[in-house]
C-alpha positions in Angstrom: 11.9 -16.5 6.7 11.0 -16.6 10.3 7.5 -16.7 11.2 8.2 -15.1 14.7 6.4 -12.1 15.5 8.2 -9.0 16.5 7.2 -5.6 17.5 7.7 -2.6 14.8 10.6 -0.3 15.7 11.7 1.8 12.9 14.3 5.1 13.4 12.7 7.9 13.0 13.0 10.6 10.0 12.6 14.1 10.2 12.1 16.6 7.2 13.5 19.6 9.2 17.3 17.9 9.1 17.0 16.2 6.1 20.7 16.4 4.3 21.1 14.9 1.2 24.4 15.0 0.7 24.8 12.9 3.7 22.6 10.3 2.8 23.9 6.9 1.9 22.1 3.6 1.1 23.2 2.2 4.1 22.4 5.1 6.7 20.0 3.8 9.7 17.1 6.2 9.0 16.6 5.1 5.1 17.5 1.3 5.6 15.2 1.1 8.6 12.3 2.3 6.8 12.5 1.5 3.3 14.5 -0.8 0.8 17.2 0.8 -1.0 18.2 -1.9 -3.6 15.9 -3.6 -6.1 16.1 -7.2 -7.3 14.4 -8.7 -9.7 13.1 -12.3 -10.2 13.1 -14.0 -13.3 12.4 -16.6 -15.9 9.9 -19.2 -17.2 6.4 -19.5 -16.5 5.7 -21.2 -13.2 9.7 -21.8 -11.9 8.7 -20.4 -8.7 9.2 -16.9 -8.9 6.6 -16.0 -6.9 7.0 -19.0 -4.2 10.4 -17.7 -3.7 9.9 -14.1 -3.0 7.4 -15.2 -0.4 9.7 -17.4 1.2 12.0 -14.4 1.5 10.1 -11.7 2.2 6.4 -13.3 3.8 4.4 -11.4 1.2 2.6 -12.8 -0.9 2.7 -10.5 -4.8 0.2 -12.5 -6.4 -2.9 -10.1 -5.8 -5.4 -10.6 -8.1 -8.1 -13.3 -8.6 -7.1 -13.9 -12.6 -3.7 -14.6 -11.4 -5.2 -16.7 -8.5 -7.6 -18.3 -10.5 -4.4 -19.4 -13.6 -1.7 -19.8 -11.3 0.9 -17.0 -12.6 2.0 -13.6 -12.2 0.5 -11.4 -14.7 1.3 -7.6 -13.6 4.1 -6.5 -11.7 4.3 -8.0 -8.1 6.7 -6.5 -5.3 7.6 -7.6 -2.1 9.9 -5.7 0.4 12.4 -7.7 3.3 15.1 -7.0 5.8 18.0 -9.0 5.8 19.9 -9.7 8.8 22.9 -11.4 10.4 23.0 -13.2 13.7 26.5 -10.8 15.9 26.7 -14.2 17.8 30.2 -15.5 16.9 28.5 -19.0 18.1 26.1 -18.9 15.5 27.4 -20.2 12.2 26.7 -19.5 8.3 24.6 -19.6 6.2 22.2 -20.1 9.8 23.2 -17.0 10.5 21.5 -15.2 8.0 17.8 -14.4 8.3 15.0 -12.2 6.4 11.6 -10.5 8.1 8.8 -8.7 6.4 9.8 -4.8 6.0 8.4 -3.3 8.9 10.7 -5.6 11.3 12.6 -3.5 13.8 16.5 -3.3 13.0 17.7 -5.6 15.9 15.8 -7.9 16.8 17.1 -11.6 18.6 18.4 -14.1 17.0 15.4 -17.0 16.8 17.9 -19.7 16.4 17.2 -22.0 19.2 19.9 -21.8 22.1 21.7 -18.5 19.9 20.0 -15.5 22.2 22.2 -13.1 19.6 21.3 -9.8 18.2 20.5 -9.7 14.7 22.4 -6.8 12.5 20.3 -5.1 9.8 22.4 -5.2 6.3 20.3 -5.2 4.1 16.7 -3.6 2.7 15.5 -5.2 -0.5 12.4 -4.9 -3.1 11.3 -7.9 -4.6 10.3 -6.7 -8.4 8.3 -10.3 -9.5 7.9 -10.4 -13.1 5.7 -12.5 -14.7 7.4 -15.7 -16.8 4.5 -16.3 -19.5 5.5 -15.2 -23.1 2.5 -12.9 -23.6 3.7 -11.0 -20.9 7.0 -10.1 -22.1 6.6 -6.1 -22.1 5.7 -6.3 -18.0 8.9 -8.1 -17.3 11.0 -5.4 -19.6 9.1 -2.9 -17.5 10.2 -4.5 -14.7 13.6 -5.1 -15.7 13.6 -1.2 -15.7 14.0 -0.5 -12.0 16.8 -4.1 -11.3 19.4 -3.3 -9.8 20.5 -7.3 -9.8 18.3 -10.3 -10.2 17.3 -14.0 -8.7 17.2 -16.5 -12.0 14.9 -18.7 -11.4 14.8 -22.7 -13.0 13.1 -25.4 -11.9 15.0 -28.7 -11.4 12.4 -31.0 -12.7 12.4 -29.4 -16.0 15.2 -29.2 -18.8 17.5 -26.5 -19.0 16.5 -23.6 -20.6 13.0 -23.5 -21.1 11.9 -20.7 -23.8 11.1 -17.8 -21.3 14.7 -17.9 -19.4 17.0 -17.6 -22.6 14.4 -14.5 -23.5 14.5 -13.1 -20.2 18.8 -13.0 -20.2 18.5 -11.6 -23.1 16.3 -8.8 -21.7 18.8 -8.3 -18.6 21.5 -7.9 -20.9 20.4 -5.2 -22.9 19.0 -3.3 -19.4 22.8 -4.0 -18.4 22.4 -6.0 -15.4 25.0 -7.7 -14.2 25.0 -8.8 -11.0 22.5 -12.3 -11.2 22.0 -15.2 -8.9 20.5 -18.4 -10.2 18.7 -20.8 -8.1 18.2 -24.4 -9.1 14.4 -24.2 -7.3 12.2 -27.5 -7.1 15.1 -29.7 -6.0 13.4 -31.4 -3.4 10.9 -33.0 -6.6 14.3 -34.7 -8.2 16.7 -37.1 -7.5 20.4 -36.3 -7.1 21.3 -37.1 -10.1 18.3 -35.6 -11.8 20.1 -32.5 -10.0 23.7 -33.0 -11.2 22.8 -33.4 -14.7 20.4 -30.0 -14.7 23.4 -28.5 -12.8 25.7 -29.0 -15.8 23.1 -28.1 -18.6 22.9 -24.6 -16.4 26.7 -24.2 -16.8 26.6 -24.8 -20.7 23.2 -22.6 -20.8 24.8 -19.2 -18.8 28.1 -19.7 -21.4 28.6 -16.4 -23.1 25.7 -14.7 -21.3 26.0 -12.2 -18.9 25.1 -14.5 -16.3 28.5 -16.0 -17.0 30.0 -17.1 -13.6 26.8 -16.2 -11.7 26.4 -18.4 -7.8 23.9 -21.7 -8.8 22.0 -22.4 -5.2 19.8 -25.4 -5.2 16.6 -24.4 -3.2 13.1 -25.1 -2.8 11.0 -22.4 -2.0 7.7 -24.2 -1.4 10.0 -26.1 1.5 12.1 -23.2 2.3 15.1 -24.8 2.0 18.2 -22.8 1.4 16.6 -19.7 1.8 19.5 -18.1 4.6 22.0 -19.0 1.6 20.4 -16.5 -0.6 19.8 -14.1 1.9 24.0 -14.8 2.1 24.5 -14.5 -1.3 22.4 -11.2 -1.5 24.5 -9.7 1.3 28.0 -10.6 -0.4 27.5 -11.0 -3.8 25.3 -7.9 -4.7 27.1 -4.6 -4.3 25.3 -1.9 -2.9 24.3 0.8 -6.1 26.1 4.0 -6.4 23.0 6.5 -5.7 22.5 10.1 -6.5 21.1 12.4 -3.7 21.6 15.4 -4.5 20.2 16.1 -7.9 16.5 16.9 -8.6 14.4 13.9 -8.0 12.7 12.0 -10.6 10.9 8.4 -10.5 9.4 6.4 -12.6 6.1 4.9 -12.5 5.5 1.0 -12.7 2.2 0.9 -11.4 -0.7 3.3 -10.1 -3.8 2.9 -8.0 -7.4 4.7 -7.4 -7.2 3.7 -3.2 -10.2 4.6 -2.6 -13.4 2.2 -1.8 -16.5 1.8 -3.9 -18.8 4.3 -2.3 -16.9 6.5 -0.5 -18.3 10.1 0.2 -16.9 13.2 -2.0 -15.4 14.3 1.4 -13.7 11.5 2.0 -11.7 10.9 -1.4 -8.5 10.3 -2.0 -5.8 11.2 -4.7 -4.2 9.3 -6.9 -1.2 7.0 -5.8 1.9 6.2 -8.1 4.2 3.9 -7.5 7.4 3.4 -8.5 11.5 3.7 -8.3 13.3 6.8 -7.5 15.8 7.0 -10.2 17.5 9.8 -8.3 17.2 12.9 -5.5 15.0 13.0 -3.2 11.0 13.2 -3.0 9.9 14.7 0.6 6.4 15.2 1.7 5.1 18.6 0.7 6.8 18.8 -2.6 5.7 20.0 -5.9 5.7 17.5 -8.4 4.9 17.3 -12.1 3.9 14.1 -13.9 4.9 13.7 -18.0 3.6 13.5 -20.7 0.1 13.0 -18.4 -3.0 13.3 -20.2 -2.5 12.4 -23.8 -5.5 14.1 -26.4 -6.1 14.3 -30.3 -6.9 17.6 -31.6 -9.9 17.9 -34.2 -6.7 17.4 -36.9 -5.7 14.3 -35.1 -2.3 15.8 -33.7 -2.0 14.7 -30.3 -1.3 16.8 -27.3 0.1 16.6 -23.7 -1.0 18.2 -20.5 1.1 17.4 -17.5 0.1 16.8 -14.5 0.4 19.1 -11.3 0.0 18.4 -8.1 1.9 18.1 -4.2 3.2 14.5 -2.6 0.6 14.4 0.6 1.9 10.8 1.7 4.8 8.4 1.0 4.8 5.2 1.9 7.3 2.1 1.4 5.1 -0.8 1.9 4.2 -1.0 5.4 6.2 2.1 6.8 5.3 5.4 6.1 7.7 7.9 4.9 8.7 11.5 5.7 11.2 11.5 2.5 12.0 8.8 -0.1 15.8 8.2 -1.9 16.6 6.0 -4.7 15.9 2.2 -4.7 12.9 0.5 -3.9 9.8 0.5 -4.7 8.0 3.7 -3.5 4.4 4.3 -3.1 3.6 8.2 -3.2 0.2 9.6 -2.5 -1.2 12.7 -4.3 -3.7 15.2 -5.2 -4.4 13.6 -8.8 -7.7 12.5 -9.8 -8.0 9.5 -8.8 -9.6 8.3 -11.9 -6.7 9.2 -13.8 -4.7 6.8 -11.2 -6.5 3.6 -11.6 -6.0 0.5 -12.7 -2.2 1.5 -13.6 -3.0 4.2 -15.9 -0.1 5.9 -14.9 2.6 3.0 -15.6 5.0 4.5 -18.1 5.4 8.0 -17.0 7.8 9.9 -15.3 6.9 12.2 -11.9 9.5 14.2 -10.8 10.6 18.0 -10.0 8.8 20.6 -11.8 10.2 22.0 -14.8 12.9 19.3 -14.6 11.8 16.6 -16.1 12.8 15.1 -20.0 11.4 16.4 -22.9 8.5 14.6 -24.3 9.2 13.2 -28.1 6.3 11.8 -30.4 9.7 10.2 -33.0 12.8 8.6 -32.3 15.9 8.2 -34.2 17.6 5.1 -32.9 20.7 3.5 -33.1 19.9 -0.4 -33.2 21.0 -4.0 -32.8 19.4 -6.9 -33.6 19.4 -10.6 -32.0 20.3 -13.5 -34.4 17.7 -15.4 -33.9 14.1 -15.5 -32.2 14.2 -16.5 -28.4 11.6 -18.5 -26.5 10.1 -19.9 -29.7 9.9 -23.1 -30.3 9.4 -22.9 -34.1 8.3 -26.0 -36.6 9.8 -24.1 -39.1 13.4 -24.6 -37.4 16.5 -22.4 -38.2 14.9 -20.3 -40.7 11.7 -19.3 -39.0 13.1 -18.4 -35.9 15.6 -15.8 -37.6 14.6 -12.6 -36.9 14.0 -10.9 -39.9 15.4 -7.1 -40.8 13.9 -4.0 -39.7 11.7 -2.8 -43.2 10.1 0.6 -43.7 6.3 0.0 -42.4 7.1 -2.3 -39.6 5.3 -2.6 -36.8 7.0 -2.9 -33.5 6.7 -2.8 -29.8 9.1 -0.5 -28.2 10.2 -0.4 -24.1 11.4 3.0 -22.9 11.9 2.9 -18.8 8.6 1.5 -17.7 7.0 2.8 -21.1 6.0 0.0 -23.9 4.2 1.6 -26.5 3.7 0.7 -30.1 5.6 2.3 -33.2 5.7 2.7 -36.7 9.1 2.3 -39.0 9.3 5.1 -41.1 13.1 5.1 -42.1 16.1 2.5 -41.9 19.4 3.0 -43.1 22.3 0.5 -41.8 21.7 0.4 -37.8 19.6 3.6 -37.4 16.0 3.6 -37.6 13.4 6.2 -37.4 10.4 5.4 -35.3 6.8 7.0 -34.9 5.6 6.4 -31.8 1.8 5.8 -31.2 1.9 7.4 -27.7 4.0 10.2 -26.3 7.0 9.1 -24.0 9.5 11.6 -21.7 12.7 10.2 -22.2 16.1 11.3 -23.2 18.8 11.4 -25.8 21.5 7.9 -24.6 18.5 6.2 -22.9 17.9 2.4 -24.0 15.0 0.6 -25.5 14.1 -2.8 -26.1 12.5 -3.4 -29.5 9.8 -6.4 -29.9 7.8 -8.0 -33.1 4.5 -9.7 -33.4 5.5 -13.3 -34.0 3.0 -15.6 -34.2 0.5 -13.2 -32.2 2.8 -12.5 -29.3 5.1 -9.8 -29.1 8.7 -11.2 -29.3 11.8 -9.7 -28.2 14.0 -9.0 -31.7 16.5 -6.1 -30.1 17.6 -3.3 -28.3 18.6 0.2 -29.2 20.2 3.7 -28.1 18.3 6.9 -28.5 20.2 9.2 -30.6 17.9 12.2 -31.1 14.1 12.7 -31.7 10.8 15.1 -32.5 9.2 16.8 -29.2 5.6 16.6 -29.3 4.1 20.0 -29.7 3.1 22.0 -26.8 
């Protein structure tokens, strides 16, 4: 990533001649202004997940003083870059690949010394950085939500696989993610060797996995070495999602924010931002949008009850560029007239904002049709083999269920063969054939034990 500075040029948008059905991924006024492709990055606790998407991109996601203060990622972080190659024939690959922060113009020159080139925009990306610690499994299923690919992260001066990476292919797997790129980070901190054997316990690791065949690039992100072959590997070996335009938007929401400061006069207040992925259409400024379930309450009989929300997008905004209308892919930051207290501190994470009246429905049960892993991953149990089996679904189980960006808690009520009935402690909006991830307390951490299909389910009562 090039430190150089360059002035903000960005093609303009305009509401008034705004054609969805001619909108692609690729066309100049999306890609200039916001990232239309998100990539995850993945795997154990303190690989450099977060090191690499700065080395990329030149933003920092780790935000917060407790992850400051211990060192990991702990909510969601995101990062946006451009990715660009060098149109002088002179300059050679991988060289001729670069990435700038998000607000970069889209052709700037070449900073390769003696090169003078343009520099072609190809690419718009969203970093979604998911934390690698085992207590925070449900924020990288979250996260794993909105990949449309993702960066595999393992160290080099650590064995291969450490218990976080076999749990997070697993998670990928059942959010059907194919298209993965490992990188081999650290390798500047090992011998040769060291690097060569690692290399091969990768191979034998990814066997059978989904990340079967995947590109292994041996970087180091503190040194930002290797970082144009990524940006190659990005450009060629991630294809470019098939995205729907056309039909009525709907996004879901991975984190949400009160914006305004301690203090601030009644005048000057703010709503409520959300932020999220588009799933699909379009959101414009000035539109109506409804947010479910929204505010969840208990009646005096203890039946809950939804209210959604109401309200009109005033601002959109894709990190440092501001929008005039927002498609699918990236990570999208829309302001609105919500109460800001309902906003804050991600309070919002898990629901679904979209066009009114066409959202899901919202269901309080769910039939699913289930699969379970063999055995526990990312536990290293005493009790070998047989503790680290995961054990049946049983009427009365407690589990841990991820809808979308939803993880609430549910009850077992039924199982017969593969189908389960689950109560589910909070409302969710979701939809007959979506997937879930299903997760058991094991030894006070909630494990990942399987995935399932929604089949049908009970709507909570208006």
């Amino acid at each position: 990533m090039s430190e150089t500075k360059i002035k903000s040029v960005l093609v303009a948008q305009d509401i008034k001649t705004l054609d969805p059905t001619k909108l692609t991924p690729l066309s100049p006024e999306v890609i200039s202004r916001q990232a239309t492709i998100n990539i995850g990055t993945i795997g154990h606790v303190a690989h450099g997940k977060s090191t690499v998407v700065k080395a990329i991109s030149g933003v920092q996601t780790v935000r917060f003083t407790s992850e400051f203060k211990r060192n990991i990622t702990i909510k969601l972080g995101y990062a946006n870059a451009k990715i660009y190659k060098c149109t002088n024939p002179e300059c050679h690959r991988p060289g001729c690949y670069r990435s700038f922060r998000s607000n970069t113009e889209d052709s700037p020159l070449c900073d390769r010394p003696g090169c003078g080139g343009h520099m072609q925009l190809l690419r718009h990306v969203s970093f979604v950085d998911c934390p690698g610690h085992d207590v925070l499994m449900a924020t990288m299923l979250n996260g794993a939500a909105v990949m449309d690919a993702a960066l595999l992260l393992i160290a080099g001066n650590e064995s291969c696989p450490q218990p976080q990476t076999s749990e997070h292919i697993a998670a990928i797997e059942i959010m059907n993610l194919k298209n993965i790129i490992i990188l081999q980070n650290k390798i500047d901190l090992v011998k040769e060797a060291a690097a060569k054997e690692q290399y091969g316990q990768i191979l034998k690791f990814i066997q059978g996995t989904v990340a079967e065949g995947a590109p292994i690039i041996p970087i180091s992100a503190q040194m930002k070495y290797n970082i144009e072959v990524i940006c190659e590997y990005i450009v060629k070996k991630i294809p470019i999602p098939v995205r729907d335009f056309t039909s009525d938007p709907r996004l879901i929401v991975i984190r949400s924010f009160d914006v305004n400061k301690p203090g601030a006069r009644v005048d000057d207040l703010k709503g409520g931002v959300a932020g999220g992925s588009i799933l699909k259409g379009v959101l414009k400024i000035g539109d109506e949008v409804e947010v479910r379930p929204g505010v969840i309450t208990k009646d005096l009989d203890g039946r809950m009850k939804c209210l959604p929300l109401f309200s009109r997008i005033l601002s959109l905004y894709a990190e440092e560029n501001d929008l005039q209308y927002a498609v699918p892919g990236g990570l999208i930051g829309v302001g609105t007239r919500i109460d800001p207290s309902l906003c804050r501190a991600d309070r919002l994470v898990g629901q679904v904002l979209g066009a009114v009246g066409k959202l899901p429905e919202i269901f309080i049960s769910l039939e699913v049709n289930f699969f379970l892993l063999r055995r526990l991953l990312g536990v290293k149990s005493e009790g070998g083999e047989k503790q680290s089996k995961v054990r049946k679904l049983a009427k009365d189980d407690t589990l841990m269920v991820n809808i979308g960006s939803t993880s609430t808690g549910c009850r077992v009520t039924a199982v017969k063969h593969d189908l389960a009935k689950l109560t589910l402690l909070t409302p969710v909006c979701t939809m007959e054939g979506e997937k879930i991830a299903l997760s058991r307390r094991v030894d006070k951490n909630w494990r990942l034990i399987g995935w399932g299909t929604i089949k049908k389910g009970t709507l909570i009562e208006a």
